[in-house]
C-alpha positions as CSV (number, residue, x, y, z in Angstrom):
1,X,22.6,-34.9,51.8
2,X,26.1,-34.6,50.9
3,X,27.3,-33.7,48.0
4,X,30.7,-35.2,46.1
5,X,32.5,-32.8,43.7
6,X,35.3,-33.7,40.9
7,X,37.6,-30.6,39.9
8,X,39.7,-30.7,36.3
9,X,43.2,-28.8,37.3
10,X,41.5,-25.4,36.1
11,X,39.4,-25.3,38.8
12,X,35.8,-26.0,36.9
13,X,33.4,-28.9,38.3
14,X,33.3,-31.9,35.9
15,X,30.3,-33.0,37.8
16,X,28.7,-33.9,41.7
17,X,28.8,-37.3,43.1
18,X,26.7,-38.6,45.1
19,X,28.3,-41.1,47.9
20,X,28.9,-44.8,47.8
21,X,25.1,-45.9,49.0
22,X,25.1,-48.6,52.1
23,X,23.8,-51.3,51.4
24,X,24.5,-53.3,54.1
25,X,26.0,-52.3,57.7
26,X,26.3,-54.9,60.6
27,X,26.6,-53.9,64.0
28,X,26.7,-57.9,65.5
29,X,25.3,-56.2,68.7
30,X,23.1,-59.6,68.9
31,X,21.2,-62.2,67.4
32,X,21.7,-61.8,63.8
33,X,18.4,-61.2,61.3
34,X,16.6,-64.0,59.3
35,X,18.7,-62.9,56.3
36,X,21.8,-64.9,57.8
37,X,19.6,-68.0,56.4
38,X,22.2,-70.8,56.6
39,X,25.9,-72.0,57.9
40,X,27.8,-74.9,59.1
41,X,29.7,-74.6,62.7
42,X,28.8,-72.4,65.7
43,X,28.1,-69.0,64.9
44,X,27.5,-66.0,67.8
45,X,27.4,-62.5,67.6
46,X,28.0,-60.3,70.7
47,X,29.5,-56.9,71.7
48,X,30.1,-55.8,68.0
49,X,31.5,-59.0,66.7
50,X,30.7,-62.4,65.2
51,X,32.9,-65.6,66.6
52,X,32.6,-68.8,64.8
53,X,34.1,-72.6,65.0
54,X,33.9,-75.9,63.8
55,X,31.2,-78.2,65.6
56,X,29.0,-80.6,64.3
57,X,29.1,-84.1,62.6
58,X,30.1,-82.7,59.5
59,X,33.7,-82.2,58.8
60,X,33.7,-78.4,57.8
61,X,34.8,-75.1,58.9
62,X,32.6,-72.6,60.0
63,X,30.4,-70.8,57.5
64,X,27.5,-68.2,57.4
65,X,26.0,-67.4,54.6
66,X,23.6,-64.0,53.8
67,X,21.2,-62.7,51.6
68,X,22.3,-59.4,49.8
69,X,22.6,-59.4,45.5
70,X,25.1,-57.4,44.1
71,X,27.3,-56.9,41.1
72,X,30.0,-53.8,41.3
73,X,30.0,-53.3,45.2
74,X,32.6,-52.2,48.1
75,X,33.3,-54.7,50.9
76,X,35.1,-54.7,54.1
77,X,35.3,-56.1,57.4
78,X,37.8,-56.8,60.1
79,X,38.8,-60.2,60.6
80,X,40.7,-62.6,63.0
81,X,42.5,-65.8,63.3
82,X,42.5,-67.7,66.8
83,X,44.7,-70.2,68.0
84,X,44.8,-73.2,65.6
85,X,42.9,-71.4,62.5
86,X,44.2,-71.4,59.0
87,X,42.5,-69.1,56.8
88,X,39.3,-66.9,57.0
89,X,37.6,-66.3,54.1
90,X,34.4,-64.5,52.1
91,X,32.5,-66.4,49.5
92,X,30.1,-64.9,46.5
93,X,27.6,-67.4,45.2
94,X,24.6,-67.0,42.5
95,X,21.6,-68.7,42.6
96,X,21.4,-72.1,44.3
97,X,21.9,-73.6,40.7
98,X,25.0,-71.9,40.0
99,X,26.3,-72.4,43.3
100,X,30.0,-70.7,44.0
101,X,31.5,-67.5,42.2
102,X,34.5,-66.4,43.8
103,X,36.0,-67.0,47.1
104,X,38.6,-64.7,49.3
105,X,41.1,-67.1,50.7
106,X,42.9,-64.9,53.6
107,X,45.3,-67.7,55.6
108,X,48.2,-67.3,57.6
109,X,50.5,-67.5,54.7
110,X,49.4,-66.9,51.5
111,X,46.1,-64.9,50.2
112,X,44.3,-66.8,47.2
113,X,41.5,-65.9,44.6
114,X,39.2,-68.6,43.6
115,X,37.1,-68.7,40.5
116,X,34.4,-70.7,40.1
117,X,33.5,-70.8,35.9
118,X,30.8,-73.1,36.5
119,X,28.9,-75.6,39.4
120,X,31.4,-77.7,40.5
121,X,34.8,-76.1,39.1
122,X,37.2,-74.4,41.3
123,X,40.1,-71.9,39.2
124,X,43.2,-70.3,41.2
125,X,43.0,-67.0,39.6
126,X,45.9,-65.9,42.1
127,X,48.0,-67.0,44.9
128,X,50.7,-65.0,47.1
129,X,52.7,-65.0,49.9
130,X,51.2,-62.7,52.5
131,X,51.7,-63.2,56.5
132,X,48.8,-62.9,58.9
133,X,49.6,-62.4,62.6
134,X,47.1,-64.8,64.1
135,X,45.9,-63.5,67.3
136,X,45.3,-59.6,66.2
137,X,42.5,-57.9,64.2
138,X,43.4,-57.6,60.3
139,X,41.3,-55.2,58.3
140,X,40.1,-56.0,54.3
141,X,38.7,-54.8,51.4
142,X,36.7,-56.3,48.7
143,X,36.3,-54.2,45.6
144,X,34.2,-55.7,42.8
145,X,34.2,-54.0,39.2
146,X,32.6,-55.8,35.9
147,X,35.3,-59.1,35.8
148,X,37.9,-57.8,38.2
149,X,38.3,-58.4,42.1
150,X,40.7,-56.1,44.2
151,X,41.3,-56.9,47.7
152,X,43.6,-55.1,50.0
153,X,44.7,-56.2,53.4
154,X,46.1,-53.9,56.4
155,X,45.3,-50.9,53.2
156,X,49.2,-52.2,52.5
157,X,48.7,-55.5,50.2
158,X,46.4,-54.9,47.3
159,X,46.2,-58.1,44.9
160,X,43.7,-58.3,42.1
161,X,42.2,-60.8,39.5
162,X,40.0,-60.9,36.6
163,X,37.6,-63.7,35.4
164,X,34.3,-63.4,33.6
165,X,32.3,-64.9,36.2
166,X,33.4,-62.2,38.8
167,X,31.0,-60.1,36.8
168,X,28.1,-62.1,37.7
169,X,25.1,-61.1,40.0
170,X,26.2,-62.3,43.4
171,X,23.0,-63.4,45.1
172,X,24.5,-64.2,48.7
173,X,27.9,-63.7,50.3
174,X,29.2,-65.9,53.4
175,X,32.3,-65.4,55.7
176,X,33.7,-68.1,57.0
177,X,37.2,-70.4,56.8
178,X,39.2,-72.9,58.9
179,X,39.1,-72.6,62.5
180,X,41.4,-75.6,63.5
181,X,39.6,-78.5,63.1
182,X,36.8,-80.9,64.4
183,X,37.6,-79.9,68.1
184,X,35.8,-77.3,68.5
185,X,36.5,-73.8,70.0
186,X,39.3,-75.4,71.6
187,X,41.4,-75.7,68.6
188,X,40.9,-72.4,67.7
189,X,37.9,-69.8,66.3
190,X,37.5,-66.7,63.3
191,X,35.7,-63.4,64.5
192,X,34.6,-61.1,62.2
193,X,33.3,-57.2,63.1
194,X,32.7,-53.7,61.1
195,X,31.3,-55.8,57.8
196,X,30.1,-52.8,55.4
197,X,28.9,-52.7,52.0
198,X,28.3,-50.2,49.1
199,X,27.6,-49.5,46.2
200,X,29.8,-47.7,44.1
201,X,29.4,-44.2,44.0
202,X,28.2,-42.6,40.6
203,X,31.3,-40.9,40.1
204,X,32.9,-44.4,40.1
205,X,30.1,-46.0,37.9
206,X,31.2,-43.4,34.9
């Protein structure tokens, strides 16, 4: 197994590392696994990436959620906007009591940070002008330590936020967002592909 080292400037080891651990990896090669236990819309994964878009009587954009607890942990994915969609966006929650945690907003042009204190109350933690180029792949990353949430898109926008309930166990994770509305894959779809997450690495954890 590889082995992480930090150096001081005199040259000594301050100690090894080992690497981020995986925890989660998805290929979207096919039909996802029983941990992708719920979501609204049409949902398919094929050829490395998952397409949604609104369908259905209910009046929501697509959303699928997953199984995987965490607290401090490393996200990222690619995402992408088709046609007539908004936003895409990644949502923590904590048990089915507590409901929402925090939520990724990631729209055409502005990127938001949503709180969630407790069941039922939404908080704008942040909100800023950002462009998305709808039509072409944009890459982001989630990084979660105690209260505070960086994200960075296209590795050249990094915003953060800080609120106590960011530091709560996140018991399942959904992607999701607008795709365009209540006509289907006609007025426009998300994709998703390359979705990774880790744990911090132990050098990070000290």
């Amino acid at each position: 197994m590889a082995i992480g080292f930090l150096w001081c400037a005199c040259g000594g080891v301050l100690w090894s590392a080992e690497p981020a651990k995986v925890l989660l990896e998805e290929t979207f090669a096919g039909e996802l696994s029983p941990e992708w236990f719920w979501g609204l819309g049409t949902w398919g994964a094929k050829d490395g990436v998952l397409r949604a878009f609104e369908s259905g009587e209910r009046r929501h954009g697509p959303v699928k959620m997953r199984k995987l607890p965490l607290r401090d942990a490393t996200i990222e994915c690619d995402f992408r906007l088709e046609r007539g969609a908004t936003f895409a966006g990644i949502i923590f929650n904590g048990s089915q009591e507590r409901g929402h945690l925090v939520h990724l907003v990631m729209g055409r042009d502005q990127i938001r940070i949503l709180a969630h204190p407790k069941p039922g109350e939404t908080l704008e933690l942040l909100k800023e002008a950002h462009s998305l180029t709808v039509g072409e792949w944009h890459h982001v990353t989630m990084v979660f330590a105690g209260p505070k949430l960086t994200a960075t898109i296209d590795g050249d926008t990094t915003v953060s936020a800080s609120h106590d309930c960011i530091a709560e166990e996140k018991l399942t994770f959904g992607l999701g967002g607008d795709s365009g509305g209540p006509e289907g894959e006609a007025a426009g779809a998300l994709e998703f592909r390359k979705l990774k997450v880790m744990a911090p690495s132990s050098a990070e954890e000290k």
